[in-house]
C-alpha positions in Angstrom: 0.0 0.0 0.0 2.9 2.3 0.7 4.5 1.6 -2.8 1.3 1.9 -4.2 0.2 5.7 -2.6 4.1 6.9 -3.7 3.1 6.1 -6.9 0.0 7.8 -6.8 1.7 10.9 -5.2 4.5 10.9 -7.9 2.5 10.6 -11.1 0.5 13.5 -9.3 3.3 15.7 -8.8 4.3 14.7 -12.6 0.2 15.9 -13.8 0.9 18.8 -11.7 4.0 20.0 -13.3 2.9 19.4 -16.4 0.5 21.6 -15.8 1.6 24.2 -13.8 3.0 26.9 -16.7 -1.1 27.0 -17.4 -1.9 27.9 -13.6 0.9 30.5 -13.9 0.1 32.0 -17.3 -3.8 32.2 -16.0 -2.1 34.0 -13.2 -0.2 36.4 -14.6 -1.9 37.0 -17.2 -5.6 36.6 -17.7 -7.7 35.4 -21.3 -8.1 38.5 -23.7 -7.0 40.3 -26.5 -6.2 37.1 -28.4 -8.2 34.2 -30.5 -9.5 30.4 -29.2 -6.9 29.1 -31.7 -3.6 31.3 -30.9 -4.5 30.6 -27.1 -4.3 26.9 -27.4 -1.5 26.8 -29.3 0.4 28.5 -27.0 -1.2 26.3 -23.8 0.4 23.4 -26.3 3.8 24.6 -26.5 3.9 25.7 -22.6 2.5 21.5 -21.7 5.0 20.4 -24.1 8.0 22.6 -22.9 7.3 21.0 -19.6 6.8 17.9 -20.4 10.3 17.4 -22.4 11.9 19.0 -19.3 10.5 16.3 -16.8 11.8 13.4 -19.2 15.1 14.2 -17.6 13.6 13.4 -14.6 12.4 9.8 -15.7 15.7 8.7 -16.9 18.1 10.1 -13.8 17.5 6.7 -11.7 16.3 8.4 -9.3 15.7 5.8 -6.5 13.1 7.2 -4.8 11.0 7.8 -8.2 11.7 4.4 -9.5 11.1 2.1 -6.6 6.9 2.3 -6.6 7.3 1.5 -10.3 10.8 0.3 -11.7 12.9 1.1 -13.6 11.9 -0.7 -16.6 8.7 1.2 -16.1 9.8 4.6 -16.2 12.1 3.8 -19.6 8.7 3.2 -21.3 6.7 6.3 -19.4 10.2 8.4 -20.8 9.7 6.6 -24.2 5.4 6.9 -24.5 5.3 10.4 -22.7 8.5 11.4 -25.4 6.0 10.7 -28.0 2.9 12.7 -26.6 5.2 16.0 -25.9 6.2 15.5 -29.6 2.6 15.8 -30.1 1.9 19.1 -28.2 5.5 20.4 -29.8 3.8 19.6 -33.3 0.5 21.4 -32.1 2.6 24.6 -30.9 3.4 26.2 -34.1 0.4 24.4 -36.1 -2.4 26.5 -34.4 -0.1 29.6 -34.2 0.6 28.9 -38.2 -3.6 28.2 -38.7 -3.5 32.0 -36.4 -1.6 33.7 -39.2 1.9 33.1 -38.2 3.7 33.7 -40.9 5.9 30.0 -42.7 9.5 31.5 -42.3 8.7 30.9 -38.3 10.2 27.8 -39.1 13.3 28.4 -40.4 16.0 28.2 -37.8 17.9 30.7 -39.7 16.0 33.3 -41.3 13.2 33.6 -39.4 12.0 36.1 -36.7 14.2 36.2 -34.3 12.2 35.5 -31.3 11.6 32.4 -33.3 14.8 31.3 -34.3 15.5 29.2 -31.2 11.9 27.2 -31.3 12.4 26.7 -35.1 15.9 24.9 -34.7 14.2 23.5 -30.9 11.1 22.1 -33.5 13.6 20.4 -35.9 15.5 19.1 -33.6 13.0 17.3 -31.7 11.7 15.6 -35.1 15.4 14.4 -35.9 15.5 12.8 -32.1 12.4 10.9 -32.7 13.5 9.7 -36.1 16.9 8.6 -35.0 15.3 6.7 -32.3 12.7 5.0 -34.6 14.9 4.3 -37.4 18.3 3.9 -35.2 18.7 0.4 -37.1 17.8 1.4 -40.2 20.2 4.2 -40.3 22.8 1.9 -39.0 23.4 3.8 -35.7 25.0 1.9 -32.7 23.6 2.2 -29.4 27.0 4.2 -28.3 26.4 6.8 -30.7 22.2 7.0 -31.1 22.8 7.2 -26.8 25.4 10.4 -27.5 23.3 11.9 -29.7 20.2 11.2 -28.2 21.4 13.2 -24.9 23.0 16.0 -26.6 20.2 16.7 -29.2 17.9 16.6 -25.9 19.7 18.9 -24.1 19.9 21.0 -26.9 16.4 21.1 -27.8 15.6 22.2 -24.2 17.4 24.9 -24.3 16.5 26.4 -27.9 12.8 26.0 -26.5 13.8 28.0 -23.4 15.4 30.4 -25.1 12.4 30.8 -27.1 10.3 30.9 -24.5 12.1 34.0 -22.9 12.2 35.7 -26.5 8.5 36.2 -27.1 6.2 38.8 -25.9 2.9 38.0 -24.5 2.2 35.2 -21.7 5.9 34.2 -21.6 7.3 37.6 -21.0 5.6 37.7 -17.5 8.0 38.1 -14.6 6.0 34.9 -12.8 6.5 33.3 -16.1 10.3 33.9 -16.6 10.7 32.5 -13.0 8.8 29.6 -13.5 10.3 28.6 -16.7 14.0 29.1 -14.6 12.9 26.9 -12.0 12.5 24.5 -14.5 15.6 25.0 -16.5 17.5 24.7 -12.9 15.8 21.5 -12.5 17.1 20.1 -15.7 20.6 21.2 -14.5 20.5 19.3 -11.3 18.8 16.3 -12.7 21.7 16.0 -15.4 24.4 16.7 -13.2 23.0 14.2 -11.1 22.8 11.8 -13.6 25.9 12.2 -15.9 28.2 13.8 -13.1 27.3 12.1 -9.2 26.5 8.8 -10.6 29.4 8.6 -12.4 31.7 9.9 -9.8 30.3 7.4 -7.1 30.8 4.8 -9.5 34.8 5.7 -10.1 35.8 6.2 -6.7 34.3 2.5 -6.8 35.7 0.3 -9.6 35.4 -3.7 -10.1 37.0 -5.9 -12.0 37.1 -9.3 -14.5 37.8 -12.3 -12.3 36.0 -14.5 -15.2 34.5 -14.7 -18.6 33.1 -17.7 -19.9 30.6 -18.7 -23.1 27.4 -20.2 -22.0 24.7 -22.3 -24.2 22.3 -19.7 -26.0 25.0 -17.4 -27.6 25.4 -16.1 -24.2 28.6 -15.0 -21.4 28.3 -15.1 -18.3 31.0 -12.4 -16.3 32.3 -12.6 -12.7 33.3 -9.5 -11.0 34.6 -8.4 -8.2 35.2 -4.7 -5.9 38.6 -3.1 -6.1 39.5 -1.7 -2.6 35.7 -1.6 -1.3 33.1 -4.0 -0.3 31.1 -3.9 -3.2 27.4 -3.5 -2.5 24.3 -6.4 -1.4 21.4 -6.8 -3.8 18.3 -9.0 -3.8 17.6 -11.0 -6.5 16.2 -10.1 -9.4 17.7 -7.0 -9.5 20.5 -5.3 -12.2 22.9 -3.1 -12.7 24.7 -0.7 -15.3 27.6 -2.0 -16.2 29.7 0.9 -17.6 32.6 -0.3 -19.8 35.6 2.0 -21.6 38.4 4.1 -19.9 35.8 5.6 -17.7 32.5 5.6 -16.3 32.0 8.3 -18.2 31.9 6.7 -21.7 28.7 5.7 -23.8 29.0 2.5 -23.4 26.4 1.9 -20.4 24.3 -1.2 -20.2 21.7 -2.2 -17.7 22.2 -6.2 -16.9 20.4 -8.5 -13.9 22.5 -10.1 -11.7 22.6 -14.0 -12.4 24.2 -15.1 -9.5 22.9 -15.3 -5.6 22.6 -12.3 -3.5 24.4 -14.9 -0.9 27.5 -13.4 -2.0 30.3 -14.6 0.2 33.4 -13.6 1.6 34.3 -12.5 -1.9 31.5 -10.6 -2.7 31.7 -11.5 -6.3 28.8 -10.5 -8.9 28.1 -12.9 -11.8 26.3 -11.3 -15.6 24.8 -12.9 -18.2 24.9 -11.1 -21.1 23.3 -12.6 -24.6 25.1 -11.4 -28.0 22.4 -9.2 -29.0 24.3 -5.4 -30.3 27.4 -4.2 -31.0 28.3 -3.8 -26.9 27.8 -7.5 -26.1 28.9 -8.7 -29.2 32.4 -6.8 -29.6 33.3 -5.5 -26.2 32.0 -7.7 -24.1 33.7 -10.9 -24.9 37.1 -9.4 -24.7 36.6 -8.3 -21.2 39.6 -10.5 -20.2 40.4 -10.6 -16.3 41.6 -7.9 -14.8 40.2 -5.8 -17.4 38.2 -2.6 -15.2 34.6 -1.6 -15.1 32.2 0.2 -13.0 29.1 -0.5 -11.8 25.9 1.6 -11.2 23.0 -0.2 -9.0 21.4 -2.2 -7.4 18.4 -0.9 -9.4 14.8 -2.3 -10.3 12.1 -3.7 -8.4 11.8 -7.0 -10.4 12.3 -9.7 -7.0 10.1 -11.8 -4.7 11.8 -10.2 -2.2 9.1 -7.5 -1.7 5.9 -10.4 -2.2 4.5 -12.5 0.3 4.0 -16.2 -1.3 3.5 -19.4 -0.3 5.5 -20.1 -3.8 6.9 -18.7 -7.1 6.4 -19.4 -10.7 8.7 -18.4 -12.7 9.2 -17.7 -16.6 12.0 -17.1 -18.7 12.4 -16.8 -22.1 16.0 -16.0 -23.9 18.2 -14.1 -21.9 15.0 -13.5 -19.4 16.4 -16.5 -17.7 19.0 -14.7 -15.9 17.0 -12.8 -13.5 15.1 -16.5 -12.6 18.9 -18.2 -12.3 19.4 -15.4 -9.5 16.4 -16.2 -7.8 17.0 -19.8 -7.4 20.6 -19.6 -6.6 19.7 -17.1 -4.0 16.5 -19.2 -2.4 19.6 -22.8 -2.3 21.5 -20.7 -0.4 19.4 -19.3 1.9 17.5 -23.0 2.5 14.4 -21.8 1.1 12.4 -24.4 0.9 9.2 -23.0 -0.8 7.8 -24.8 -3.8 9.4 -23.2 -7.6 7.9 -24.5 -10.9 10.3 -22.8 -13.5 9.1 -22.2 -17.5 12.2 -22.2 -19.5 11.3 -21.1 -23.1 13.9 -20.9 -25.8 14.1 -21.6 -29.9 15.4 -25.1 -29.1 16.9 -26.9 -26.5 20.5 -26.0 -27.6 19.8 -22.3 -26.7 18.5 -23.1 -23.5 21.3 -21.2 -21.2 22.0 -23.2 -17.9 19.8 -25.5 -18.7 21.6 -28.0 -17.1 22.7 -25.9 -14.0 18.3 -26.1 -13.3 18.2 -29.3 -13.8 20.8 -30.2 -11.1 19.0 -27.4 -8.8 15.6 -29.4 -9.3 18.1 -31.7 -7.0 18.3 -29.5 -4.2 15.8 -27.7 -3.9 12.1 -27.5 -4.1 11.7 -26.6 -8.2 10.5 -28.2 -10.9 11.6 -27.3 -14.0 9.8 -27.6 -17.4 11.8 -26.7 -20.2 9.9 -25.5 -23.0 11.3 -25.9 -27.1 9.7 -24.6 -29.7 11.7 -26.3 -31.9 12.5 -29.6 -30.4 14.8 -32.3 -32.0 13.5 -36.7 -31.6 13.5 -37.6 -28.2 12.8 -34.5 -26.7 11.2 -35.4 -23.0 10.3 -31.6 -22.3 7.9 -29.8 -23.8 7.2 -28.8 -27.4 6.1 -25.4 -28.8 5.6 -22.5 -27.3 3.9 -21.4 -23.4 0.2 -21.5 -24.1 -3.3 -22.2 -22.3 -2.8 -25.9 -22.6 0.5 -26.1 -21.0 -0.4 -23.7 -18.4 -2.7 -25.8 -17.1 -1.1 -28.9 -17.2 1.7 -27.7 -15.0 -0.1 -24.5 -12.9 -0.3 -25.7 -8.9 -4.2 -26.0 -7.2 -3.3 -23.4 -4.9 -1.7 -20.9 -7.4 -4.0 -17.9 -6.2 -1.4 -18.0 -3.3 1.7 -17.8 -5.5 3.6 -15.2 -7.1 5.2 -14.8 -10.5 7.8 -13.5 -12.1 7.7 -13.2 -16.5 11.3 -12.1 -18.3 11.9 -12.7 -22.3 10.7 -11.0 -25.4 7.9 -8.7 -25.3 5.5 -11.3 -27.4 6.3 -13.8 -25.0 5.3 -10.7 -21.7 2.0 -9.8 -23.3 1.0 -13.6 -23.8 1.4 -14.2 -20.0 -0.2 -10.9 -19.3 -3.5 -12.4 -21.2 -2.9 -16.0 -20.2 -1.8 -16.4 -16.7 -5.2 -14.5 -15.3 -6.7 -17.1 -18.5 -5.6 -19.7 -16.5 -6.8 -18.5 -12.9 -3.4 -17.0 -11.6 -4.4 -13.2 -10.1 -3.3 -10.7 -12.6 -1.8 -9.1 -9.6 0.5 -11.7 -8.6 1.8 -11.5 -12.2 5.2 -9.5 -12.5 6.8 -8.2 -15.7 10.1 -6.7 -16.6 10.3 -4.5 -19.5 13.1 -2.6 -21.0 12.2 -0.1 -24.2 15.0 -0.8 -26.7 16.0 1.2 -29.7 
């Protein structure tokens, strides 16, 4: 209840500052002298302006924003609410233009001057959402669509504001010049946060490459361990940013889960599995040779059974989305957890089934059962066939799965068919737990 009334309090402060420039401009500046159509476009441009400053805010990993929600979450509120300020940015100069503002208002270079700024603002927001539509098609690596991304943000932000203290009319209030401040100063602080103190925590803190080692499903697995501190505890479930390069500084930032048990040791090792998937973990990351130096930011996300009361755990995990569901069991062997497990394992075919034998010898020690799942399954196959369905589900859900939890990691077709299933199949939709991450 206390997650969920934080969440309710932050997505109401989000609504709020959304629309607070509305409050203010009513405030300072009451409705007159101007048209229906002029009016709105300039209530457009003022919810959009503050909109695209509070994205910064959803991508900072800021811990006490993320925890009613994840992580995961706020990557898709930053991606969905990216697309509806691009919405209210495209409305802006529309209704102005359907007003009688004159064309050459969008020309960066040429036109009026108090428009200059929003024109090259305008243009450089559409080039931010194409590179991050078509980042594959224009053959941009994560690296440099992330670089650009953050710079073409930032510089967007600024052209608006600089527009925005330009113009006459509602902007050129003194309440509104403050308030528009006060959100420029928040941008500064949540960046500096973000690219500065994160990165400096994680430097003073560095780890190294104890291991590497391939693993079935075009996967590697890496073991790490704290130079000159104590590292940090986690619960399973969990990631981390891995940072990799000369610094923690460079682009090359990944979030990964943790695949090995929050049991840690004397050694406090961390273990990552990381499937072949881009440039990073194809290139970089298997020539991370011990010894080689990296930095870690976390523990972040909200993805464990740690925080959910259950008499038992389903788990599913499809791909890669097996690693989060290795930590869990590792972590519940070493702590003599004794609860009941039944473990979905879905992958193209047995061969890319990573530790599939690792679960099989865990099914010997602890409480799980373990049904691995092939869709494309060679002669004499004794797991299942196909893909997770209705039918399978209930041959292998418990009686008394109202009482358990569970935990869904893979592909997004593979999320939003337990989404529909599981409650299908009588398991609570709000026992059902997701982890998402928007890619580009």
């Amino acid at each position: 209840m206390n997650l969920l009334l934080r969440a309710v309090g932050w997505s109401g402060l989000y609504v709020f500052l959304v629309l607070l420039p509305l409050l203010a401009a009513l405030w300072s500046a009451p409705p007159g002298g101007r048209g229906f159509v002029h009016e709105l476009g300039v209530a457009a441009g003022f919810v959009a302006l503050a909109m695209l400053a509070l994205e910064f805010a959803l991508i900072a990993r800021l811990r006490a924003v993320a925890q009613p929600f994840g992580i995961d979450a706020l990557q898709g509120f930053h991606r969905g609410l990216g697309f509806a300020a691009l919405g209210f940015a495209l409305a802006h100069p529309l209704l102005l233009l359907a007003d009688g503002m004159a064309a050459r208002g969008f020309d960066p270079f040429a036109g009026p001057v108090a428009l200059r700024p929003g024109a090259a603002a305008f243009w450089l927001l559409l080039a931010l959402v194409a590179t991050t539509l078509w980042r594959r098609r224009l053959r941009l690596s994560y690296e440099a669509w992330l670089a650009l991304h953050r710079w073409a943000a930032l510089l967007l932000l600024a052209g608006a504001l600089w527009h925005v203290f330009l113009v006459e009319g509602r902007s050129g209030a003194p309440l509104m010049r403050a308030l528009w401040s006060v959100y420029a100063l928040l941008v500064v602080a949540l960046v500096l946060q973000h690219r500065l103190g994160a990165m400096l925590r994680a430097w003073r803190r560095p780890w190294q490459v104890v291991e590497n080692r391939p693993e079935r499903g075009d996967a590697r697995t890496l073991v790490v361990e704290p130079v000159g501190h104590r590292g940090f505890d986690f619960e399973p479930g969990q990631f981390a940013w891995l940072l990799t390069g000369r610094t923690p500084f460079s682009a090359q930032q990944h979030p990964i889960t943790f695949a090995g048990s929050a049991e840690q040791g004397a050694s406090r090792r961390l273990a990552f599995t990381i499937k072949a998937l881009g440039d990073w973990s194809r290139e970089v990351v298997p020539r991370l040779a011990p010894g080689a130096r990296l930095w870690l930011d976390g523990p972040h996300g909200v993805f464990t059974p740690e925080r959910e009361p259950a008499i038992g755990l389903l788990l599913i995990g499809g791909g890669v989305g097996i690693t989060p569901m290795r930590a869990i069991l590792l972590t519940m062997r070493d702590r003599g957890d004794r609860r009941p497990v039944l473990l979905l394992h879905a992958a193209s075919s047995p061969e890319r089934m990573t530790f599939r034998e690792e679960f099989e010898a865990l099914a010997r020690e602890i409480a799980l059962t373990y049904v691995p799942v092939a869709e494309d399954a060679p002669a004499g196959w004794t797991g299942e066939r196909g893909r997770i369905d209705h039918a399978l589900l209930a041959r292998h859900l418990p009686p008394q799965r109202a009482h358990w939890q569970c935990f869904v990691c893979g592909p997004p077709p593979m999320l939003d068919a337990m989404e529909r299933l599981l409650p299908a199949c009588g398991f609570p939709a709000a026992r059902v737990h997701t982890e998402r991450f928007a890619t580009v």
